[in-house]
C-alpha positions as CSV (number, residue, x, y, z in Angstrom):
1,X,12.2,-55.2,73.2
2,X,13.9,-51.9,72.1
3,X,13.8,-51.8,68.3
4,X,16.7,-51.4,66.5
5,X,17.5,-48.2,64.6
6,X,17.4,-48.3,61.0
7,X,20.6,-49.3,59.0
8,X,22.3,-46.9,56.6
9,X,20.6,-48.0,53.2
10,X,24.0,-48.5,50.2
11,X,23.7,-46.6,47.1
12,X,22.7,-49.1,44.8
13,X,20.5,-51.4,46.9
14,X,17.4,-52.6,45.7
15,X,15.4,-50.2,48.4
16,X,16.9,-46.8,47.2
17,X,18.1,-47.3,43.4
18,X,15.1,-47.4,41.0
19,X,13.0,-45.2,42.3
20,X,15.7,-42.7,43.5
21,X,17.0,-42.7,40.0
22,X,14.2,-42.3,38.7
23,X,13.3,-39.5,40.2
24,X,16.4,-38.2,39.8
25,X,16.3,-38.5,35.9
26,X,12.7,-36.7,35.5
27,X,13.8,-34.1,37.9
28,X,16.8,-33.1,35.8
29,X,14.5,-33.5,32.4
30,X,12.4,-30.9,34.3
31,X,15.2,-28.6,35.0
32,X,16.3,-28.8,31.3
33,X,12.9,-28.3,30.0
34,X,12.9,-25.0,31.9
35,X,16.3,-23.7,30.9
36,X,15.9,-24.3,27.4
37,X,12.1,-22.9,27.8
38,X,13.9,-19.5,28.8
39,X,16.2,-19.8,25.9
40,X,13.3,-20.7,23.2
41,X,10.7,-18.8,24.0
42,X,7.8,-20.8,23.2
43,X,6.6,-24.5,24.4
44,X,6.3,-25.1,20.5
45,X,10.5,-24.1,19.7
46,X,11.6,-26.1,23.2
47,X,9.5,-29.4,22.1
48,X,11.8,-29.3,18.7
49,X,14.2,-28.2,20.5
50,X,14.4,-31.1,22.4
51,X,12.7,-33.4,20.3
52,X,9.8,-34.0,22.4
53,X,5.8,-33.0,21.8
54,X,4.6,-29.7,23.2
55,X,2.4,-31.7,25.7
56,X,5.5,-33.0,27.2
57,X,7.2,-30.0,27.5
58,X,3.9,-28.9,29.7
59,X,3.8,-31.3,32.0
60,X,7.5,-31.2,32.8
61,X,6.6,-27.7,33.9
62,X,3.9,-28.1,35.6
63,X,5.3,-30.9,37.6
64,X,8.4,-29.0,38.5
65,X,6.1,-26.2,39.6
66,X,4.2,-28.8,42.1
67,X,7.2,-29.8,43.0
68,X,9.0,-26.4,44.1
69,X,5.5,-25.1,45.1
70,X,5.7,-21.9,43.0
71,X,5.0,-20.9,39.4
72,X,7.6,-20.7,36.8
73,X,6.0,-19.7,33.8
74,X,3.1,-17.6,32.9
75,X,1.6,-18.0,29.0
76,X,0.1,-15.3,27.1
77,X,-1.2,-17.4,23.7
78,X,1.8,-18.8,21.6
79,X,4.5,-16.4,24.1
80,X,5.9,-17.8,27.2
81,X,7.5,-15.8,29.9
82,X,9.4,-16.4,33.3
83,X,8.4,-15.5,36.7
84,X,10.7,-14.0,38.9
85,X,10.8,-17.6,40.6
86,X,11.2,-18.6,37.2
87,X,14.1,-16.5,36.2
88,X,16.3,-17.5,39.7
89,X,15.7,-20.9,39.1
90,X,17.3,-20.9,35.6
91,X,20.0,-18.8,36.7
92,X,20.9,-21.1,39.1
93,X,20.7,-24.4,36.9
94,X,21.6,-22.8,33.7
95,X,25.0,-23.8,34.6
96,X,25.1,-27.3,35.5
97,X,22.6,-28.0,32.5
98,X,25.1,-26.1,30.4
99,X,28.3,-28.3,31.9
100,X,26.3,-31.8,31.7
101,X,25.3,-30.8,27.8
102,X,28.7,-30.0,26.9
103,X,30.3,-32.6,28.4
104,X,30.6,-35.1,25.2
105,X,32.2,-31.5,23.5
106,X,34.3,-30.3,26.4
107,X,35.8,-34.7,26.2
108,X,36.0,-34.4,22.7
109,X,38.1,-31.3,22.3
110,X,40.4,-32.5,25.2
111,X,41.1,-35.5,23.2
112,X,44.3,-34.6,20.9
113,X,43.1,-37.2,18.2
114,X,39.7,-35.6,17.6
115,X,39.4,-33.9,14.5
116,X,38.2,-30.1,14.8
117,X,35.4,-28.7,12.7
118,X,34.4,-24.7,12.8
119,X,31.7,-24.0,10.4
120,X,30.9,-19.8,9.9
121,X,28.4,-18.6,7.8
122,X,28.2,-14.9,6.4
123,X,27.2,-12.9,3.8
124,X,29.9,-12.9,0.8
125,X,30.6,-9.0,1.2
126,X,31.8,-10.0,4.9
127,X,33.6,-13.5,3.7
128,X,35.5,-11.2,1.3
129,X,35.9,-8.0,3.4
130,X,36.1,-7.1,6.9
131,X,36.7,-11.4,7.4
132,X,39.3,-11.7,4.9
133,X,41.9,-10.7,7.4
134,X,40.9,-13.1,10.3
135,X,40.2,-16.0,8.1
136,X,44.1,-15.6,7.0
137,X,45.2,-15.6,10.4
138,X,43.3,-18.5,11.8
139,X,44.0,-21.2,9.3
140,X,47.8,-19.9,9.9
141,X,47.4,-20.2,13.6
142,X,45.1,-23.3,13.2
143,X,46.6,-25.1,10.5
144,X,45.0,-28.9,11.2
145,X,41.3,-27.5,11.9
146,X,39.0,-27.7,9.0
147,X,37.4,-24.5,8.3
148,X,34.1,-24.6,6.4
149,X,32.9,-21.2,5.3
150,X,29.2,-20.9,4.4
151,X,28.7,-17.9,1.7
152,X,24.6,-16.6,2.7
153,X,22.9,-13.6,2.6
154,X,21.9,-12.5,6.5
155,X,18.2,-13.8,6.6
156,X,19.8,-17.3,5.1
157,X,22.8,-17.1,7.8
158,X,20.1,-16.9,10.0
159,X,18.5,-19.5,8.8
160,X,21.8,-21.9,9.3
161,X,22.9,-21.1,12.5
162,X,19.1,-21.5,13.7
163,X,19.1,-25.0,12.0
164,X,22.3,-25.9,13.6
165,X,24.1,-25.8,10.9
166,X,27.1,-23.9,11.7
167,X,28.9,-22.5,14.5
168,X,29.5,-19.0,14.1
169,X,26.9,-16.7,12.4
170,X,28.2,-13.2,11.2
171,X,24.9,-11.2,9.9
172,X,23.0,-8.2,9.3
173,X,20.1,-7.6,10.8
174,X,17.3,-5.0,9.9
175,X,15.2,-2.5,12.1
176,X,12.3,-5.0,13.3
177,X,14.3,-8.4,12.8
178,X,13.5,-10.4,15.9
179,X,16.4,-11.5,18.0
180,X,16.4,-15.4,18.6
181,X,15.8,-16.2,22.1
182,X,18.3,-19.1,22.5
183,X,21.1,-16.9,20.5
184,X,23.5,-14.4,21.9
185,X,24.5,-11.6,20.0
186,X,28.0,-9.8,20.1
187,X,27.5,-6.2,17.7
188,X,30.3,-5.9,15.7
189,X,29.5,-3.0,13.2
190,X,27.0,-0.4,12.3
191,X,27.2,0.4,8.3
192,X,25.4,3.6,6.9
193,X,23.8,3.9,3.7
194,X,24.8,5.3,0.8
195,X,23.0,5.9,-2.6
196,X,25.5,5.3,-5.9
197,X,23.9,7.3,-9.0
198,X,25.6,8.3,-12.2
199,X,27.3,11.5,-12.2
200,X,25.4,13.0,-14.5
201,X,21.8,11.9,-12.7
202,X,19.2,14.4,-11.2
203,X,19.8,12.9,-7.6
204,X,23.7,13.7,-7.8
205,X,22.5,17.0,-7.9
206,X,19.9,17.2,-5.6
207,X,19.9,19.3,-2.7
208,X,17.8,17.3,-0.5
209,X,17.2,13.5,-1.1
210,X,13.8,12.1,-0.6
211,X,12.4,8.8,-0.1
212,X,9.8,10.0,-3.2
213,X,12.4,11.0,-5.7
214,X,14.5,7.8,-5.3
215,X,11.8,5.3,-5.3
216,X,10.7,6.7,-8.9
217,X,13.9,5.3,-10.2
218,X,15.6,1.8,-10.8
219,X,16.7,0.2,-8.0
220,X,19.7,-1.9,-7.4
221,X,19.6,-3.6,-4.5
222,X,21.5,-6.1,-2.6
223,X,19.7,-9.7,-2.3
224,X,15.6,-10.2,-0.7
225,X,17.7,-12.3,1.6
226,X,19.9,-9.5,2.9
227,X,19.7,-7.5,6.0
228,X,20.2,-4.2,3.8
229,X,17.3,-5.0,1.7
230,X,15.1,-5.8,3.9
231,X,15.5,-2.4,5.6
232,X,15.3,-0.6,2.8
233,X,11.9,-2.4,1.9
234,X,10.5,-1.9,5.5
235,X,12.0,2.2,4.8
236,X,9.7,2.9,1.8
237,X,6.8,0.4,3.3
238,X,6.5,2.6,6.6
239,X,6.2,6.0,3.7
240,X,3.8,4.0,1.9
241,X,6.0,3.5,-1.2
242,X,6.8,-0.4,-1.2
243,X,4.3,-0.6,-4.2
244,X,6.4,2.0,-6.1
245,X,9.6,0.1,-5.5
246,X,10.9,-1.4,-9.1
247,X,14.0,-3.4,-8.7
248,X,15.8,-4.3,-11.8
249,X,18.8,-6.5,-10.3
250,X,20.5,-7.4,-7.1
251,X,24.2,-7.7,-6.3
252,X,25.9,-9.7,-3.6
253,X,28.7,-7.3,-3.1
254,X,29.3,-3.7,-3.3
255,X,31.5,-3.7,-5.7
256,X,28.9,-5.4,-8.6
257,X,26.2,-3.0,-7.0
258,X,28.3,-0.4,-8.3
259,X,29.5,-1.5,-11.6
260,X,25.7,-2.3,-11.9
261,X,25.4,1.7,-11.9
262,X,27.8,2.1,-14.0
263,X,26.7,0.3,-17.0
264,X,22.9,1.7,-16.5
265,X,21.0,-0.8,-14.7
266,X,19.8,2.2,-12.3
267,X,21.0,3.4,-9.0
268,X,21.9,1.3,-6.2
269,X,21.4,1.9,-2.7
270,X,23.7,-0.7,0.0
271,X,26.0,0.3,3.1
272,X,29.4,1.4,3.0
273,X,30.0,1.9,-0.4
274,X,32.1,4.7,0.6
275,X,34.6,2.1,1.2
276,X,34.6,0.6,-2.0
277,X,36.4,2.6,-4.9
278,X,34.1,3.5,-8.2
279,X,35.0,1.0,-10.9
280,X,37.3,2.2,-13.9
281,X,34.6,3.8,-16.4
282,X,35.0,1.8,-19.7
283,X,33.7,2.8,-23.1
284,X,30.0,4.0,-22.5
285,X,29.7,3.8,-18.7
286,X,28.9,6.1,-16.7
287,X,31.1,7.6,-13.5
288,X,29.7,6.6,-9.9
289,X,29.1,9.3,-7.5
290,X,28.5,8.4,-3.9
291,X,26.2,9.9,-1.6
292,X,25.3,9.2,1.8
293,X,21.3,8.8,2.9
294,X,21.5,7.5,6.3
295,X,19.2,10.3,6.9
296,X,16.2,8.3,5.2
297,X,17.5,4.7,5.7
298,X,19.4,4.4,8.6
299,X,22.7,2.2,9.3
300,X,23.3,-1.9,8.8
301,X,23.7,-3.4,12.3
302,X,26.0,-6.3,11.8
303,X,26.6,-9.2,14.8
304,X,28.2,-12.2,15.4
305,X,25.5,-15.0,16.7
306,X,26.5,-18.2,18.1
307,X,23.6,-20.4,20.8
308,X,23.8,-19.7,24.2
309,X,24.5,-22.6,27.2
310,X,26.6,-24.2,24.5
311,X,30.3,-25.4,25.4
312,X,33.2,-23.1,23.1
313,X,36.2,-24.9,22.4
314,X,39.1,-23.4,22.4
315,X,38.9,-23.2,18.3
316,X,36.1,-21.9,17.9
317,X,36.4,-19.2,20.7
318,X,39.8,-18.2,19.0
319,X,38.4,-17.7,15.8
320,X,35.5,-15.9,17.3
321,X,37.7,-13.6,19.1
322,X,40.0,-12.7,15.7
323,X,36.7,-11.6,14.2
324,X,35.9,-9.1,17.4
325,X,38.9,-7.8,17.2
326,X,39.3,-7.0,13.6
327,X,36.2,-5.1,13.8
């Protein structure tokens, strides 16, 4: 008796459904562990990441590697990297892991009820200078989105953005400052420094500026927090002067580093203060000279920092390009 061929099995029949499914759903928890494994950069960052125990985050990579017969990932102690195979395969499902993330935001923004939210955190001197301008023109161009702006020094905005706290970062960042793996960084500006001393001071008149001569004196510094700082710390620690280093007060602006200077505190050293006008000299303060000492210190890179693989709406994306473009 001739057998009869096989029927066409339905989606959704008791033969093919639970395991299928199942399969399916580890499969794509594989993929996902991978992609966000490229963007983190160790099995420690993608188990918080996605809130499961390193173990777990191993064995959905070494099962997709039995699976696909090759080896994604090759670990040198607590650093991770991707193997060539490693690197096409993300490229490849980057994308759809990207779409099927986004999906409640991409529904949500489509929905003309939803109410919008765009959280930015920056330093103070950026809230109040080079963003000034775009902040005006967004809430007049987005009148009904709530716009919460998050005053931090760089290393805090960090902090924020890395925490998932906010949207849009815009932040310094110092010579040595690691770049976060599962960010993307647009450079918006590179500051030099300057050094503001009283007119009448010995480094006014100096020919040549050294690190030595100007770590003798008081310091007025922007915040530990800041990117500026932090540079100018890692500056006299690579001349072996960090020791030496005696800061009498920070500032969280140019302006106050300034009228700091001007009333004695000591001299200051920050970027662009070029830009920023001497204050009026009152009854026993000093006038502000301004000189610049990129020379010893270097510039300020400044970028904006939002997480890759993450759906932009439209209002954030607008926002984020008035801020390019006013830089």
């Amino acid at each position: 008796m001739k057998a009869k061929p096989n029927a066409p099995q339905r989606i959704g029949t008791t033969a093919d459904s639970p395991a299928r499914r199942y399969f399916k759903e580890v499969r794509f928890r594989q993929i996902r562990a991978l992609v966000e494994l490229s963007r983190q950069g160790s099995f420690a960052a993608t188990a918080a990441a996605m809130n499961l125990a390193v173990p777990s985050v191993w064995q959905q990579i070494r099962a997709l590697e039995d699976e696909y017969g090759v080896q994604f990932v090759v670990a040198e102690g607590s650093k991770v990297s991707l193997t060539d195979d490693g690197r096409a395969l993300v490229d490849l499902a980057a994308p759809l892991v990207e779409s099927f993330d986004g999906l409640r935001a991409m529904f949500e923004d489509q929905r003309s009820s939803a109410a919008r939210t765009l959280t930015v955190v920056a330093p103070s001197a950026m809230l109040t200078g080079a963003l000034r301008r775009p902040i005006i023109l967004y809430r007049q161009n987005h009148p009904t989105v709530k716009l919460v702006l998050l005053d931090r020094p760089s290393y805090m905005a960090r902090q924020v953005i890395e925490q998932d706290e906010a949207d849009l970062a815009i932040m310094g960042m110092a010579t040595g400052d690691e770049v976060m793996p599962q960010f993307q960084y647009q450079a918006l500006a590179r500051y030099a420094f300057y050094l503001m001393c009283p007119a009448n001071h010995a480094l006014t008149r100096a020919r040549q500026l050294t690190l030595a001569n100007i770590v003798t004196q008081p310091l007025v510094l922007a915040p530990e927090e800041s990117s500026s700082h932090r540079q100018i710390r890692q500056v006299f620690a690579q001349a072996g002067l960090a020791e030496r280093m005696n800061v009498t007060v920070t500032a969280t602006n140019r302006a106050l580093l300034m009228n700091y200077v001007a009333i004695g505190f000591g001299i200051a050293i920050g970027t662009s203060a070029a830009s920023v006008k001497p204050p009026k000299r009152g009854a026993g303060e000093a006038e502000v000279v301004v000189r610049e000492v990129a020379a010893l210190f270097g510039h300020e890179e400044v970028f904006l920092v939002q997480r890759k693989g993450r759906f932009e709406p439209a209002h954030v994306r607008a926002f984020r390009e008035l801020v390019v473009k006013a830089f």
